[in-house]
Structure formats: structure tokens, C-alpha cells
VEXDREN-2710 file (C-alpha; in Angstrom, 1 decimal):
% VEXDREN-2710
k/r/px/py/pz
1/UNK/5.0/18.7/14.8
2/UNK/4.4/21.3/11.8
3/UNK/7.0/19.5/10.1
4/UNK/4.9/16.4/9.8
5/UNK/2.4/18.6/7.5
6/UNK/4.6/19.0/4.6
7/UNK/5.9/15.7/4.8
8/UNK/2.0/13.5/5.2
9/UNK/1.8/16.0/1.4
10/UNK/4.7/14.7/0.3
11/UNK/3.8/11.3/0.9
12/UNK/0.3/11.7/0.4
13/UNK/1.2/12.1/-3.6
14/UNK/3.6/9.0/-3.4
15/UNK/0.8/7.2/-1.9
16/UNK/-1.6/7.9/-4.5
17/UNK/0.4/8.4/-7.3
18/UNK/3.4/5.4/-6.6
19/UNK/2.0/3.5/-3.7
20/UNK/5.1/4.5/-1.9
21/UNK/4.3/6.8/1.5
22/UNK/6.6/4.7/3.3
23/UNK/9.8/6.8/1.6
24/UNK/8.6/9.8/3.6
25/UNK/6.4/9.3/6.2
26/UNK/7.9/6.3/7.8
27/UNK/11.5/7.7/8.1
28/UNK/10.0/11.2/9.3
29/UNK/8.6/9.2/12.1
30/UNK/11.6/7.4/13.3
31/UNK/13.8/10.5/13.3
32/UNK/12.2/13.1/13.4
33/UNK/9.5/11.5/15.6
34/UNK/12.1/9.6/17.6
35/UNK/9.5/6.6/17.3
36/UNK/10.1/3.5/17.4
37/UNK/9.7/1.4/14.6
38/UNK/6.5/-0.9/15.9
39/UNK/5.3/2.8/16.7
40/UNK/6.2/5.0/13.7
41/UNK/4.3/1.9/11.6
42/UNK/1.2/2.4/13.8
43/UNK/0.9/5.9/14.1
44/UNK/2.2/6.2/10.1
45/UNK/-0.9/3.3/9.2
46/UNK/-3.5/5.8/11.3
47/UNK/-2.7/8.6/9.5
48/UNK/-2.9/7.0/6.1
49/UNK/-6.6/6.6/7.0
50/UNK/-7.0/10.5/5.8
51/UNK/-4.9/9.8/2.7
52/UNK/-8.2/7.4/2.0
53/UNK/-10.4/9.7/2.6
54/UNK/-9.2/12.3/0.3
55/UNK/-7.9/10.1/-2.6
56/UNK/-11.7/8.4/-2.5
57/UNK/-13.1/11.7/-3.0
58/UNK/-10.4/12.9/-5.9
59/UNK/-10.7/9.3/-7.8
60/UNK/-14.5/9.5/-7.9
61/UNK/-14.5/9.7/-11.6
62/UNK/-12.1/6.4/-12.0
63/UNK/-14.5/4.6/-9.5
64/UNK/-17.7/5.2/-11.0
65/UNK/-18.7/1.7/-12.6
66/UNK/-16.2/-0.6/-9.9
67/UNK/-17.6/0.0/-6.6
68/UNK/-18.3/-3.9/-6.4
69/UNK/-15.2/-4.5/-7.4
70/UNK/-13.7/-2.4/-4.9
71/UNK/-15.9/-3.8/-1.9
72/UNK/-14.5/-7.1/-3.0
73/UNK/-11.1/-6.2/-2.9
74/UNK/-11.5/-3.7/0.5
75/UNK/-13.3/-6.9/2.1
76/UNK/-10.9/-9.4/1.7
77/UNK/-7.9/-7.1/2.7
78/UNK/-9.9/-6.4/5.9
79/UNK/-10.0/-9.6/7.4
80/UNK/-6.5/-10.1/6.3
81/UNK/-5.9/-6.6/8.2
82/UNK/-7.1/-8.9/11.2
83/UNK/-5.3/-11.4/11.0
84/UNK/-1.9/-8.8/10.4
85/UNK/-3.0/-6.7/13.5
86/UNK/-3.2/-9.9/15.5
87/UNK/0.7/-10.8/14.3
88/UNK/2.0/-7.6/15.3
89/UNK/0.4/-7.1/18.6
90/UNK/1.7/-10.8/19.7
91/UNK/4.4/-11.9/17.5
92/UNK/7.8/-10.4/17.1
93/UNK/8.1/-8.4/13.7
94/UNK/11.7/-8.7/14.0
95/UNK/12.0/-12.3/11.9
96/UNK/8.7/-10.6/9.5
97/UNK/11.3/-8.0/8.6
98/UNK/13.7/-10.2/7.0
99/UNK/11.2/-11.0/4.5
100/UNK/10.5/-7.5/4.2
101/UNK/12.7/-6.4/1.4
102/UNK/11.6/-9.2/-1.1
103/UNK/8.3/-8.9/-0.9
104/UNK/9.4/-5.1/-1.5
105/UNK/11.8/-6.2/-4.7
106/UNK/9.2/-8.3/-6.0
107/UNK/6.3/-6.1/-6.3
108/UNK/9.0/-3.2/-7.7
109/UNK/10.0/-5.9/-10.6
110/UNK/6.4/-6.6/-11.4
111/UNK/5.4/-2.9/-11.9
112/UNK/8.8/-3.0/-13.9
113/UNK/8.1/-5.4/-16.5
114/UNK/5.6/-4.8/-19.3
115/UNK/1.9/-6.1/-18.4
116/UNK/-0.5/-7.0/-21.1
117/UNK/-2.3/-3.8/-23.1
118/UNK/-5.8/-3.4/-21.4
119/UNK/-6.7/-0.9/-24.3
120/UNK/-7.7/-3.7/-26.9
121/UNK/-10.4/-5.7/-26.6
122/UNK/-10.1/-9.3/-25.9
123/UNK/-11.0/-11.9/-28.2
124/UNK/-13.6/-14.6/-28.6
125/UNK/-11.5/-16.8/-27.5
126/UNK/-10.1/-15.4/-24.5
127/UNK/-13.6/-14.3/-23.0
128/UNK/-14.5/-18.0/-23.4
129/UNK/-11.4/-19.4/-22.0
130/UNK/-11.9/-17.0/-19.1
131/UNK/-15.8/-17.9/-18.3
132/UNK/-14.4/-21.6/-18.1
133/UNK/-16.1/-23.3/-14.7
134/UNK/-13.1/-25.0/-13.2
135/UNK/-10.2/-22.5/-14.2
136/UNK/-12.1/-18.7/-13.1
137/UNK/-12.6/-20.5/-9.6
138/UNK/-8.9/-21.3/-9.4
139/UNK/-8.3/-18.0/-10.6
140/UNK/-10.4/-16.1/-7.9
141/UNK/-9.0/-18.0/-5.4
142/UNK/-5.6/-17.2/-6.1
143/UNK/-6.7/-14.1/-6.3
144/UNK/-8.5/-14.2/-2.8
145/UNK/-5.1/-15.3/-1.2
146/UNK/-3.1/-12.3/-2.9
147/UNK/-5.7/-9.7/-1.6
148/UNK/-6.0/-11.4/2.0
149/UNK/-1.8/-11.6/2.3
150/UNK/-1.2/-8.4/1.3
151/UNK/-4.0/-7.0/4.1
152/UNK/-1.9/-9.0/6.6
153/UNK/1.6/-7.5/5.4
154/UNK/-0.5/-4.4/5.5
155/UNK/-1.6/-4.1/8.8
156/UNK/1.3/-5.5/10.1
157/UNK/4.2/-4.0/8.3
158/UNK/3.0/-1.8/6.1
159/UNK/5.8/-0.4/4.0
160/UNK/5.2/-0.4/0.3
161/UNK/2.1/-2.4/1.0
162/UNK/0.1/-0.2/-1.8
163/UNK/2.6/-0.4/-4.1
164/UNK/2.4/-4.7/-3.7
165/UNK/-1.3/-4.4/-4.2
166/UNK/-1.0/-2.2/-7.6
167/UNK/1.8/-4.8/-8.3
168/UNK/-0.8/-7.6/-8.2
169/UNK/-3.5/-5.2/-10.3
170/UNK/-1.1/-4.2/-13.0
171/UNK/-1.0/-7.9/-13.5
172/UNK/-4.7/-9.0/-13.2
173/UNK/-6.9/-6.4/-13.5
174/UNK/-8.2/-5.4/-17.1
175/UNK/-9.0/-1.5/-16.4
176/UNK/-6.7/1.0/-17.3
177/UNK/-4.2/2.2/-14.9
178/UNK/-5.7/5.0/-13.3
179/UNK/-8.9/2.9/-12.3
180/UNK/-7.2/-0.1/-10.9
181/UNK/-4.6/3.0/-9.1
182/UNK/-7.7/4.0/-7.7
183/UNK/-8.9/0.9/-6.4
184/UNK/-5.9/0.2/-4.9
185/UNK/-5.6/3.9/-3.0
186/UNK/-9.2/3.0/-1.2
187/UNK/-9.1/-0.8/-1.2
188/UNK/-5.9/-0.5/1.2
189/UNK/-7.6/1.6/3.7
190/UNK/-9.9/-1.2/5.1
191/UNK/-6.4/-2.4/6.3
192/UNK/-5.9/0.7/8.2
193/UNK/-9.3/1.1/9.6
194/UNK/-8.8/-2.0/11.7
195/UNK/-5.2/-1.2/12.6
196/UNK/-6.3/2.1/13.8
197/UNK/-9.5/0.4/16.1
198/UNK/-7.3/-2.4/17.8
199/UNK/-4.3/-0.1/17.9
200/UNK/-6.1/2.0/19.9
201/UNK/-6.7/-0.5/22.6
202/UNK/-2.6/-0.4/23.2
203/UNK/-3.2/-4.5/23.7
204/UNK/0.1/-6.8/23.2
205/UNK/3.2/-7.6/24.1
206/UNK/5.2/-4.3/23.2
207/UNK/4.6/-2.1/25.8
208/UNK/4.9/1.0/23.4
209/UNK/2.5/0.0/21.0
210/UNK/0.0/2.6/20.2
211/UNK/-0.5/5.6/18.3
212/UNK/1.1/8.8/18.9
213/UNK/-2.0/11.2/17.4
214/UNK/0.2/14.5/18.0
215/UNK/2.1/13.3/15.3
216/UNK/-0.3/11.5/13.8
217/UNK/-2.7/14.5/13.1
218/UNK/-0.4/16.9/11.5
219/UNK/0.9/14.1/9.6
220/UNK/-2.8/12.9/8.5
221/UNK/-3.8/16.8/8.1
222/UNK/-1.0/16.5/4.7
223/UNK/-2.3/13.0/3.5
224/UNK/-5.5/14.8/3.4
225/UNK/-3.9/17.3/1.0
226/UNK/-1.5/14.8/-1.0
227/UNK/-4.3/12.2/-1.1
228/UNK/-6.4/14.8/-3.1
229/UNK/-3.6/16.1/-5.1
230/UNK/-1.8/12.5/-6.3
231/UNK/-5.0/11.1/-8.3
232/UNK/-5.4/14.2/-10.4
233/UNK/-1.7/14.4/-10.6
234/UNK/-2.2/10.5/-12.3
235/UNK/-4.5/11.4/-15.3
236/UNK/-2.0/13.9/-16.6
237/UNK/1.2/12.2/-16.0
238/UNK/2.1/9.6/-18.9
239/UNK/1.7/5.4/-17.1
240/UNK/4.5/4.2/-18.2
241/UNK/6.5/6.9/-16.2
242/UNK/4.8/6.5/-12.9
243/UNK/5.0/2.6/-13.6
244/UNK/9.0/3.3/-14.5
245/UNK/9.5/5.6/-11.3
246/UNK/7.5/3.7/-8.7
247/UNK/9.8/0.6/-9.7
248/UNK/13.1/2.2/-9.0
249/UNK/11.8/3.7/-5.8
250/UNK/10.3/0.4/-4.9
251/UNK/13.6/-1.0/-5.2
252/UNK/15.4/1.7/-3.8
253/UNK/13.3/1.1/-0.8
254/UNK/14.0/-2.8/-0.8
255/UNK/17.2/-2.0/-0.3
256/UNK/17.1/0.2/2.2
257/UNK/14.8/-2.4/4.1
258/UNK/17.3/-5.1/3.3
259/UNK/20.2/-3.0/4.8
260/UNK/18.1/-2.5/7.8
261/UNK/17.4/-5.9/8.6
262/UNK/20.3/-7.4/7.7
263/UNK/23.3/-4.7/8.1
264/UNK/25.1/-5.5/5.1
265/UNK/25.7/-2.0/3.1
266/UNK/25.6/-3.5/-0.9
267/UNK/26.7/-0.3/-2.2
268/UNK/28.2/2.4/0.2
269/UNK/26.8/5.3/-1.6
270/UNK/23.6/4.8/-0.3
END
């Protein structure tokens, strides 16, 4: 059980800084845990809340100014953390896994390649074509859809479901990295608040879902301490390293997912 400590730090600092918990605190729980995997998920998603916690509190200087922007974000990934705890609870996650390791890929590609500069100011031009009517609805409710899927894969899944959400933000939002890293580390909690309240009920159809809190609070104990560590780590550390290093672990850990779900070893020195 000590074990878990060092390892919820460990993660706690990918989780804040990359996105990217999953890499230790998921495989921690199957092995060394013995969980299994609808459980390690659960019990990992419960302990993430502290991670939340602690990460709010460290990013408090990147958040002053975009609390309504963060409400809006933690809001919609809510109900779509409904709506994912509903799916896993009735619904077999084994088919959900095969789609697992592109959703994985795809948000590791789009931290990859270069997003627009958010350092310059934007034009005339832009600000006007951006306050047009017709196209900032379809925008926001794009943008509503992204934000609502990703609480569902969230809740449900959960592996590398921060690092899709910043993948989304490095794209859309105009705030410099370490805000819209912030955002993302608090927005993604709403998802595990309402995992943790239904998963608590131990309702469904898998007899072994619920949370196992002796591994859960040692495990939540480092978050607490990663999740505090990671956002400071992120205003000294250069962007375009921790964009270049969460993409190659996001695809490391697509590939990983994709051997898991589908058996086939692409390269046997793995």
C-alpha cells in the first residue's frame, strides 16, 4: 500500500504537467494492485480527485481572470461524466477499448504539431470574423460536443483523458499554455467527482465494480503532492518541451493501449 505514495507523486506531476497519470498509476493498480481493469480505472479516477484538489490550489495564479471559463468547461464535462458513468456501469467497456488507442494517438498528434502563437495580438479582422452571429454559435457548439465527449471517455475510460482535453485547448483556446494547462487539470475533475459518487453505490452489471480506497488513499495521499508540485514545475519548464514530451508519451501509451486490445506486438521491443 506504501508503494502507491510514491507512485500517485509520480503521476501526480504527469498529470499536471503532461496530462498523462495513466502511465503510472493505472499500471501500478493492475499489478501491483492485482485490480482489475474496470477496478484499477475506478479506484485510479477516485484518487485523481486529490490531484484536483492540489493542482487548483498550485495554479491559482494561472486561474485568476478564467474562472467563468473554467465553470463552463467543468460543467459541460460533468454531465458528459454522467452519461460515461452510466456506459461503464451497464455496457461492456471491452468494444470502448478498441477505440481506445486512437482517440489516445490523436490527441498525442495534436499536442505534436505546431498550434497558432497566442502571444500576438489578433487582428481587426480576426476579432470581427470571430464575433460573427452565425459562425461563433457553430463554433461553441462544436466546442460543447468536444468538452461533453471527452467527460464521457473520462468517466468511463479515463486513460489519457487530460491529455485529449489539453489536446483540444492547445488548439482553441487563446491563453498561454500554462493557463489553458490549468484549466484543463481542474476542469477534468468534475468528471471524477461524479465517478467517485455513483461508483460508490457499486450499481451495474460487473460485480467488482467499486472502489478499492486502501489503495485509493495512499495513492490519492501522492496526487495530493504531485498535483501541487507539477503546475509550478510548468512555469519553469520551456512549452514546447512539455508539448514535445507529452506527445511521445501520448503515443507511447496508444500503443501500449493498442497492443492491449488488440494483441498484436508492432514492435517487439516494447
Amino acid at each position: 500500500m506504501l508503494l502507491f505514495i510514491p507512485v500517485g507523486i509520480v503521476a501526480g506531476i504527469l498529470s499536471t504537467v503532461t496530462g498523462l497519470a495513466s502511465l503510472a498509476s493505472y499500471p501500478a493498480l493492475l499489478y501491483w494492485g492485482a485490480l482489475n481493469p474496470i477496478s484499477a480505472n475506478i479506484t485510479n479516477t477516485s484518487a485523481l480527485l486529490f490531484n484536483v484538489v492540489s493542482s487548483g490550489i498550485s495554479s491559482k495564479r494561472e486561474l485568476d481572470g478564467h474562472w467563468k471559463e473554467l465553470f463552463k468547461v467543468m460543467t459541460i464535462i460533468f454531465f458528459g461524466g454522467i452519461v460515461g458513468v452510466i456506459l461503464l456501469t451497464f455496457l461492456p467497456s471491452k468494444d470502448f477499448e478498441y477505440a481506445v488507442p486512437v482517440f489516445i494517438a490523436a490527441a498525442g498528434i495534436g499536442i505534436l504539431l505546431p498550434s497558432k502563437d497566442t502571444t500576438k495580438a489578433p487582428t481587426a479582422k480576426v476579432v470581427e470574423e470571430d464575433t460573427v452571429g452565425s459562425k461563433k454559435m457553430l463554433v461553441d457548439f462544436g466546442m460543447i460536443v468536444l468538452f461533453f465527449a471527452i467527460g464521457i471517455y473520462g468517466s468511463y475510460f479515463g486513460a489519457a483523458a487530460g491529455v485529449i482535453l489539453l489536446a483540444v485547448l492547445s488548439r482553441t483556446s487563446k491563453d498561454p499554455f500554462p493557463v489553458y494547462n490549468a484549466i484543463r487539470n481542474v476542469a477534468m475533475g468534475s468528471a471524477n467527482v461524479i465517478g467517485t459518487i455513483l461508483y460508490s453505490f457499486k450499481y451495474g452489471q460487473h460485480g467488482s465494480t467499486h472502489i478499492y480506497w486502501a489503495l485509493a488513499i495512499p495513492l490519492g495521499i501522492g496526487f495530493l503532492i504531485g498535483g501541487y508540485v507539477g503546475p509550478k514545475m510548468v512555469r519553469v519548464l520551456p512549452v514546447k518541451l512539455i508539448k514535445i514530451v507529452t506527445g511521445i508519451l501520448a503515443l507511447y501509451l496508444a500503443y501500449t493501449q493498442f497492443v492491449s486490445a488488440y494483441g498484436i506486438h508492432l514492435f517487439y521491443f516494447f
